[in-house]
C-alpha positions in Angstrom: 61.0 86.5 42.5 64.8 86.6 44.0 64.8 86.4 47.4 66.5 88.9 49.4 69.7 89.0 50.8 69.9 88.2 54.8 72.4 90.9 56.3 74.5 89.0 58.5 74.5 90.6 62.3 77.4 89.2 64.5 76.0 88.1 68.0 76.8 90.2 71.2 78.9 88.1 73.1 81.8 88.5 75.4 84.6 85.9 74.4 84.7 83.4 77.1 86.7 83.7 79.7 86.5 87.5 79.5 84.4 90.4 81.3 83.6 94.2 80.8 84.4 96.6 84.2 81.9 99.3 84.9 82.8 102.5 85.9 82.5 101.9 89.5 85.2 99.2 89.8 87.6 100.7 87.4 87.1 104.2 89.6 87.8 102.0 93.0 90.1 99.8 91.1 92.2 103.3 90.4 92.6 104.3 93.4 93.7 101.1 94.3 96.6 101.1 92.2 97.6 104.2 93.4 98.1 103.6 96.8 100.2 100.4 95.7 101.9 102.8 93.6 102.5 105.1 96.4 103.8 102.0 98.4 106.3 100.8 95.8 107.6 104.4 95.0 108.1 104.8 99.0 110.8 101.7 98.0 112.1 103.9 95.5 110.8 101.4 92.4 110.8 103.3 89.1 108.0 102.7 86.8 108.0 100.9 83.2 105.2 100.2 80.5 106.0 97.2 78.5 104.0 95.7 75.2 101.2 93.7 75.5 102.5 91.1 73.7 106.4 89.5 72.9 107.3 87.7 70.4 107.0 84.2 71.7 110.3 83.0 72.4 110.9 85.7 74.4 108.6 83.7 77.0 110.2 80.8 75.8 109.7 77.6 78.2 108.5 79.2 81.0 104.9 79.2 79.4 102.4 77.1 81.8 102.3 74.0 79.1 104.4 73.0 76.9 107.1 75.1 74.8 104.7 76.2 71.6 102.1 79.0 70.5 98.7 78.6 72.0 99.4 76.4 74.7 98.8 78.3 77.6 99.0 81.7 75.8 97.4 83.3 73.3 99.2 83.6 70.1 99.3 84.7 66.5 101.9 85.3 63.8 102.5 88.8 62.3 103.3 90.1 58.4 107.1 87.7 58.6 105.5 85.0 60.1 107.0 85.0 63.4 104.6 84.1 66.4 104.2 86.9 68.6 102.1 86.2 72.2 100.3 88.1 74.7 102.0 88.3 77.4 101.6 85.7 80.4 102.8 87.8 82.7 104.6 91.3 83.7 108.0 89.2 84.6 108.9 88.0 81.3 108.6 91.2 79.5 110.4 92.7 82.2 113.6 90.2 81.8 113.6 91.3 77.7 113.6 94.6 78.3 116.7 94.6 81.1 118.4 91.8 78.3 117.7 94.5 75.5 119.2 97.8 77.3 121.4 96.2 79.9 124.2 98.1 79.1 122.7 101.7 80.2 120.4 100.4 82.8 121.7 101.0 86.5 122.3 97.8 88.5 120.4 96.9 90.8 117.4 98.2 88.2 114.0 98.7 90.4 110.6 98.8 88.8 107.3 98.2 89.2 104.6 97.9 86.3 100.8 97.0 86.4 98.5 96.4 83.6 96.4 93.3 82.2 97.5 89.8 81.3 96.5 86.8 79.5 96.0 83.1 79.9 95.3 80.6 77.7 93.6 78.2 80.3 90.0 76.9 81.3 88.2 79.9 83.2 86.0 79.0 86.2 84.0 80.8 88.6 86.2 83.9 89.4 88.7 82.7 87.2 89.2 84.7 84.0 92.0 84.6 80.8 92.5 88.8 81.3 93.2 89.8 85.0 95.3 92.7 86.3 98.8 92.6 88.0 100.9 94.9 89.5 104.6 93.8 90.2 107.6 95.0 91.9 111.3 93.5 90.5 115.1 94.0 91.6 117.4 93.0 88.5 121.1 92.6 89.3 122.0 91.4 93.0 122.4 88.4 94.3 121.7 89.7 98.0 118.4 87.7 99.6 118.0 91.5 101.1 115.8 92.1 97.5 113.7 89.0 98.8 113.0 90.2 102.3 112.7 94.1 101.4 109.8 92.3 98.8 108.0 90.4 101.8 107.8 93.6 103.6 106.8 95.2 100.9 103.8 93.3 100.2 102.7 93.4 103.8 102.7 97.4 103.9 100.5 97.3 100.7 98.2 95.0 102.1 97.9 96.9 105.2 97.5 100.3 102.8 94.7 98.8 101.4 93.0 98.8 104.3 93.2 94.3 105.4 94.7 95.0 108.7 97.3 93.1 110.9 96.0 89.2 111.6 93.6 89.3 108.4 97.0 88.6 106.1 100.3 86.7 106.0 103.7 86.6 104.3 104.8 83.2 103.4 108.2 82.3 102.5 110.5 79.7 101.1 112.7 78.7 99.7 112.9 76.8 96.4 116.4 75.8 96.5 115.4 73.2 99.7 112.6 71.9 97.4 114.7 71.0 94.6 117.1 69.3 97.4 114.6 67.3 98.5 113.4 66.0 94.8 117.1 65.5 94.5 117.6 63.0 97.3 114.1 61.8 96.2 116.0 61.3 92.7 114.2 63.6 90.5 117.4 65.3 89.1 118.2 65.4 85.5 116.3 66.8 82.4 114.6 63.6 82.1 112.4 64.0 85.2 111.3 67.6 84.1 108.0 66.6 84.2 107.6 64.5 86.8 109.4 67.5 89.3 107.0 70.2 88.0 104.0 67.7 88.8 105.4 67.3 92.2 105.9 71.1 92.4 102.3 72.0 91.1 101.0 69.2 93.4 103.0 70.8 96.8 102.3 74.4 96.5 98.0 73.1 96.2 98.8 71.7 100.2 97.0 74.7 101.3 94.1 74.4 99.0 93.5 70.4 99.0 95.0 69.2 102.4 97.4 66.2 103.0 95.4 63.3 100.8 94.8 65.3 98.1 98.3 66.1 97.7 99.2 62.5 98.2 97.2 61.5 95.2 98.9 63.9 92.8 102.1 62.8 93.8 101.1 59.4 93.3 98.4 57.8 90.5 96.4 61.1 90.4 93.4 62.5 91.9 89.7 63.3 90.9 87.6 65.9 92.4 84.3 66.5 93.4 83.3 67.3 89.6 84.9 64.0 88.6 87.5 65.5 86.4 90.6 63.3 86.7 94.2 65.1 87.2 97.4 62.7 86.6 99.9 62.5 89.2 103.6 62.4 89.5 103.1 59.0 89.5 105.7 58.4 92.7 106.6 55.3 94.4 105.6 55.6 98.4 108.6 56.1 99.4 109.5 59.3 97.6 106.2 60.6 98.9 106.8 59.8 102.0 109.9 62.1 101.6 108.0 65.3 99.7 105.1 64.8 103.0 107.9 64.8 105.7 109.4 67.8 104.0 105.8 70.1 104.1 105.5 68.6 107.8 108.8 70.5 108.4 106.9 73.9 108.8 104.6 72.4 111.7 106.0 74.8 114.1 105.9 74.1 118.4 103.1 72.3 119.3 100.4 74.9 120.7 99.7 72.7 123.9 103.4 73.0 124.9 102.9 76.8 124.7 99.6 77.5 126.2 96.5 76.7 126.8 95.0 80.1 127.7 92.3 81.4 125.0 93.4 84.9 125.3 96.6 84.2 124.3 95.8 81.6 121.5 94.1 84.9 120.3 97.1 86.8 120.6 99.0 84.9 118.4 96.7 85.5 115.8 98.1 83.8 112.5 100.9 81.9 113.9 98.6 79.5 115.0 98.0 76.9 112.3 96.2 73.5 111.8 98.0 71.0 110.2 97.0 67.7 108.5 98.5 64.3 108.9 100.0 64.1 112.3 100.0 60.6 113.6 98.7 62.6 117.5 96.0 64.8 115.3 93.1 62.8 117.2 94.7 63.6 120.0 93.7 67.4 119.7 98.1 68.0 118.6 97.0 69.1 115.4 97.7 73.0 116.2 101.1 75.0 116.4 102.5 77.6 116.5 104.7 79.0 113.7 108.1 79.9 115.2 109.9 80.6 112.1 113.9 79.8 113.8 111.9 76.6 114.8 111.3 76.1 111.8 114.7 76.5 110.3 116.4 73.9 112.7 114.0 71.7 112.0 114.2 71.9 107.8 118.0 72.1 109.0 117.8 68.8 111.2 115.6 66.8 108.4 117.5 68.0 105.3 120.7 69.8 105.8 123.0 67.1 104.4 122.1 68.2 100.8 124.4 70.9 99.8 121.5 72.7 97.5 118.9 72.5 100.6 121.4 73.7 102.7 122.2 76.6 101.0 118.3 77.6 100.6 117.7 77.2 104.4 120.9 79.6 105.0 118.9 82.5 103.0 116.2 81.9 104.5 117.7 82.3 107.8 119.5 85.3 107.1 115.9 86.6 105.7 113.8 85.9 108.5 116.4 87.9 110.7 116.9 90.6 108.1 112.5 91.6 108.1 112.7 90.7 112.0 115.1 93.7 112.6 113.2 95.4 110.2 109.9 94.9 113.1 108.3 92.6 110.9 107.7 89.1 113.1 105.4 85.9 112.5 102.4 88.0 113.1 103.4 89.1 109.4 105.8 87.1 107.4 106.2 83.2 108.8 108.2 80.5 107.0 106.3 77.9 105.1 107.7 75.1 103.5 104.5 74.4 101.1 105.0 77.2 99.5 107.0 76.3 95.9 104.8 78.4 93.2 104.0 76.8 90.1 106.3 77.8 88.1 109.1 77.0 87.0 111.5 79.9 86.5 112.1 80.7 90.3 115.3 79.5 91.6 115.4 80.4 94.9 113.7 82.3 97.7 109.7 82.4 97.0 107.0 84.3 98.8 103.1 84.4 98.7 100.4 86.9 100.5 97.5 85.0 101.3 94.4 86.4 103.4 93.3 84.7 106.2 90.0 86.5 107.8 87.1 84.2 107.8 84.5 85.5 105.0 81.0 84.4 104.1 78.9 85.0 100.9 75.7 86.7 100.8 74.3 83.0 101.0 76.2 82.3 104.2 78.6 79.9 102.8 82.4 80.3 103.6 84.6 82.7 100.6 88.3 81.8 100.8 90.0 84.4 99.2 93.5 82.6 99.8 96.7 84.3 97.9 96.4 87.9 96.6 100.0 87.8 95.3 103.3 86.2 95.1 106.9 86.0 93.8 110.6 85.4 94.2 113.9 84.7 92.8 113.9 84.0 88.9 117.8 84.3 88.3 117.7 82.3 84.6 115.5 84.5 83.2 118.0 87.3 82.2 120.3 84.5 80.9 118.3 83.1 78.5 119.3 86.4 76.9 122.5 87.6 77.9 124.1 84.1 78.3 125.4 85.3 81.7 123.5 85.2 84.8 121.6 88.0 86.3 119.9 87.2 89.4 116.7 89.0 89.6 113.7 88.6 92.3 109.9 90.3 92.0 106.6 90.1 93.4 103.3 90.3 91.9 100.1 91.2 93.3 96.5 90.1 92.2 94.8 93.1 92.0 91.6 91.9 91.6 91.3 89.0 93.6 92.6 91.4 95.9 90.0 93.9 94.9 86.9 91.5 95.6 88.3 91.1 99.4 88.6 94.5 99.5 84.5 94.8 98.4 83.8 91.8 100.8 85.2 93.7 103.8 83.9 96.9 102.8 87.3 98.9 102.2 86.2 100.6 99.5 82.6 101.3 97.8 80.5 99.0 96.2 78.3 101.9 94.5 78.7 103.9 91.8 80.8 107.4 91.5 78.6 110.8 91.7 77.7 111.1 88.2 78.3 114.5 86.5 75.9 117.9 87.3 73.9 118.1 84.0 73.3 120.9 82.2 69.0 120.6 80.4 69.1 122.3 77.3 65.9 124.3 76.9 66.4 125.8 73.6 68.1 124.0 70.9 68.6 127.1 69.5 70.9 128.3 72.4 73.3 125.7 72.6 76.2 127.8 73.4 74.5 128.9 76.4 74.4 125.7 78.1 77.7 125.2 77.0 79.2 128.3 78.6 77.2 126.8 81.9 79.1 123.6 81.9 82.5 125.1 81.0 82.4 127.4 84.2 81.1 124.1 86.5 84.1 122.2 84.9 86.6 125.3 85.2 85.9 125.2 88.9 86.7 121.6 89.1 83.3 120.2 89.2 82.4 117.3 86.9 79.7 118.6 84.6 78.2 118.0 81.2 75.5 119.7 79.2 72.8 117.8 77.6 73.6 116.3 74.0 70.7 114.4 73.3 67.7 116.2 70.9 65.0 115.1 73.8 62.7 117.3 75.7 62.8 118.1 79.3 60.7 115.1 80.6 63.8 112.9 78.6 66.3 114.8 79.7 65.8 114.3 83.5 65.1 110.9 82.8 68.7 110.7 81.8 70.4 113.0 84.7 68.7 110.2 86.9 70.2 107.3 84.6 73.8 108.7 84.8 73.3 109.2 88.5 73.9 112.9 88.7 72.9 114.8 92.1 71.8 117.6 90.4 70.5 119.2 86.9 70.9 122.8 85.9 68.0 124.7 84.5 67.9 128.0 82.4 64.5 128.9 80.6 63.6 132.1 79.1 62.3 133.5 82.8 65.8 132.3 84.2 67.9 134.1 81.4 65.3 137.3 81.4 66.5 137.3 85.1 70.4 136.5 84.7 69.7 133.7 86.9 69.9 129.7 86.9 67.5 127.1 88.6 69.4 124.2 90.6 66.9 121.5 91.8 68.7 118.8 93.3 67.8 115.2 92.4 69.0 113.0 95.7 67.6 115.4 98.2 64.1 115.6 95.6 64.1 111.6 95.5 64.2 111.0 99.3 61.2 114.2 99.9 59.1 112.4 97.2 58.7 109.5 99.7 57.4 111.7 102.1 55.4 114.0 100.1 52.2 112.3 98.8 50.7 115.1 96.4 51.2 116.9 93.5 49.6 120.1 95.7 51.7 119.7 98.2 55.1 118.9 96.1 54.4 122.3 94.4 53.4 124.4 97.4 56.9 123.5 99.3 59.0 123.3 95.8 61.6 121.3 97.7 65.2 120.4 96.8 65.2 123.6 94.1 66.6 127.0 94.6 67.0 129.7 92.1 70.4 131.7 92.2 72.2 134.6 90.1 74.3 133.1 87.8 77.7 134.3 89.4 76.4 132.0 92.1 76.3 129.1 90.4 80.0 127.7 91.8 79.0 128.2 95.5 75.3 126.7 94.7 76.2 123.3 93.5 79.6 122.9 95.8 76.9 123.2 98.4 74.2 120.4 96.8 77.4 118.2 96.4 78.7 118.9 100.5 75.5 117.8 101.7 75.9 114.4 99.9 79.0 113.4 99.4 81.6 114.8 101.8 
């Protein structure tokens, strides 16, 4: 006898990397992007949709490894065999689509886009290959006024969002002084590409991994506390000597030489900062105070000599007095030479939005939620195109990193949405009916379905309670006989069933259910949904 064939079932299985979003977060996540939406519309941003994936030379070198499909993004080739990729990010698209219709666009161009992107890389706790952005870009001036009117934009949506004033800052640079320093340091020319974005990748972790750990990835490398080994830059002592003194440039005024009075320490909020590696930090020195013209002399004093750092340090000036007029001071956007970003394409002025309230998890240990968002000036991207420069600057924001600090501080809910009144069917031979009931809910701007299952009454409330709705609808034959509808109201019935300890007494009182002409139906369940949920 044959045997028969086994039917193959494909397992259930989320691709790693990747997660589903209930209904709750993509509801809260909504109206998140609308009040950033609301922000960058306020700045008179347009919006614009672009594909989810380019072909891949659009992204060209600018992918996070090296320049081919797959590494760092994923790719695939279409019916001509060219590779097409999803997309990496919201900028690149964004510098194709001003190169393809650059001619009827107006310049400066202004928009802002969100949707999801993808990464090829190694997920980790919190760290996924799809994630959400949201971006703002200026396309066509050269004026550092773009890069400041960014900064303040990404504190007002911050604040919109409900983090307030101290719990966030604004850091800027300038990537133009970086790439002075690795030029004194030597690392000009195309063949110390990789050896400069090492260094880069290994500066802007300062925040994250502290003085020695940057040290080691500048030099021989450096393993971490899961023993995975990550090469360094491989530099001589002296050249990181010269990358340390140039993140020690952003120290700021030593907080003992401007008070020693606790209130005030408080006052100052963020602009007090710890930093590593001073030769007095046993002395208690360790602390400053961010003065951001401070901290221009001093980048000025250490590295103005080199024409390209010069240059930097002069738009960063002229930014920090630009968002100053503007009433934003170091209590929002400070001056931070650590600050590079990680990838290549920027070319000048950079910024990050990093929160810095103290957090714990439900287990007591500390959450660091760090940067939410970042950008700057990317003014090759256009030309890659066009063959003629078009400076450009943008920022992104991580909505949901930003969305989980958002949950942690209780800006928004953590529960589910009021799930829809539900209409019970009580005679499948009456469809229309209950239909008609759900229509005139729906017509009156209440969320409302009828019952589609084939299930009795028993099922049927089982599932009202499943999809979370406050309250079922009931018609029987007595109800119709009497042009009227029953209305028994399912959170108010849960919290009297506590309290309530027989079946006698349950029907006696025949709590949380009223019986109402149908023309009162509206007013009825506006009035169940009032007493819950406004």
């Amino acid at each position: 006898m044959a045997k028969s064939k086994k039917t193959f079932r494909p397992k259930a299985r989320l691709p790693k990397g990747m997660r589903d979003i209930d209904a709750g977060e993509i509801r809260i996540m909504n109206d998140m992007l609308a009040k950033v939406a609301q922000i960058y519309d306020s700045y008179g941003f347009e919006p614009l949709e672009t594909p989810a994936f380019e072909y891949t030379e659009a992204l060209g070198k600018f992918l996070p490894d090296q320049e081919r499909p797959n590494a760092g993004v994923f790719s695939f080739q279409d019916e001509d065999e060219q590779w097409l990729s999803l997309r990496y990010d919201l900028t690149a698209p964004l510098a194709r689509h001003v190169a393809e219709h650059y001619d009827r666009l107006a310049k400066p161009f202004r928009r802002y886009a969100w949707g999801p992107v993808w990464r090829n890389e190694t997920p980790g706790p919190g760290r996924f290959r799809q994630f959400t952005q949201f971006d703002a870009d200026t396309v066509g001036t050269k004026s550092v006024a773009a890069d400041a009117e960014l900064c303040m934009l990404a504190a007002d949506v911050i604040e919109a969002l409900g983090i307030a004033r101290g719990d966030y800052v604004i850091k800027l640079n300038n990537r133009k002084i970086f790439d002075g320093v690795l030029d004194a340091a030597g690392l000009s020319g195309d063949d110390k590409a990789a050896t400069r974005l090492t260094a880069l990748r290994a500066i802007d972790k300062y925040d994250r991994l502290g003085k020695d750990g940057v040290k080691l990835l500048l030099g021989p490398g450096r393993k971490d506390a899961s023993g995975d080994f990550t090469p360094g830059a491989g530099l001589p002592d002296p050249k990181i000597d010269l990358l340390m003194k140039y993140i020690y440039s952003g120290q700021g005024l030593p907080l003992k030489d401007v008070t020693d009075d606790p209130a005030e320490v408080a006052r100052l909020g963020n602009r007090v900062m710890k930093f590593s590696g001073f030769e007095d930090e046993e002395n208690g020195n360790a602390f400053f105070v961010i003065d951001n013209n401070f901290t221009i002399t001093n980048l000025r004093k250490k590295f103005g000599k080199n024409h390209l750092a010069s240059s930097g340090i002069d738009e960063l000036e002229i930014i920090s007095d630009l968002v100053k007029a503007a009433g934003y001071d170091e209590e929002r956007i400070i001056i931070d030479p650590t600050v590079v970003r990680g990838l290549e394409y920027y070319t000048g002025p950079v910024f990050e939005a990093e929160l810095t309230f103290e957090a714990k998890d439900d287990k007591g240990r500390p959450v660091r939620f760090g940067s939410v968002g970042g950008g700057g000036r990317y003014d090759g991207l256009v030309a890659r195109f066009k063959g003629i420069e078009v400076p450009a600057t943008g920022f992104s924001l991580g909505v949901s990193r930003l969305l989980s600090a958002l949950i942690h501080l209780q800006r928004v809910g953590q529960t589910r949405a009021p799930g829809p009144v539900v209409v019970l069917v009580m005679d499948f031979e009456d469809v229309p009916r209950y239909q008609r009931l759900a229509q005139t809910l729906r017509q009156a701007g209440i969320r409302a379905e009828m019952y589609l299952g084939t299930s009795g009454m028993k099922a049927q409330m089982k599932y009202a309670d499943k999809r979370g709705s406050p309250c079922v609808i009931i018609q029987g034959e007595d109800e119709i006989g009497n042009g009227n509808v029953q209305i028994k109201d399912l959170i108010q019935g849960s919290a009297l069933s506590k309290t309530i300890t027989s079946s006698q007494e349950w029907r006696a009182a025949n709590p949380a259910q009223i019986e109402v002409g149908e023309d009162e139906l509206v007013r009825a369940v506006r009035k169940v949904l009032s007493r819950h949920f406004d």
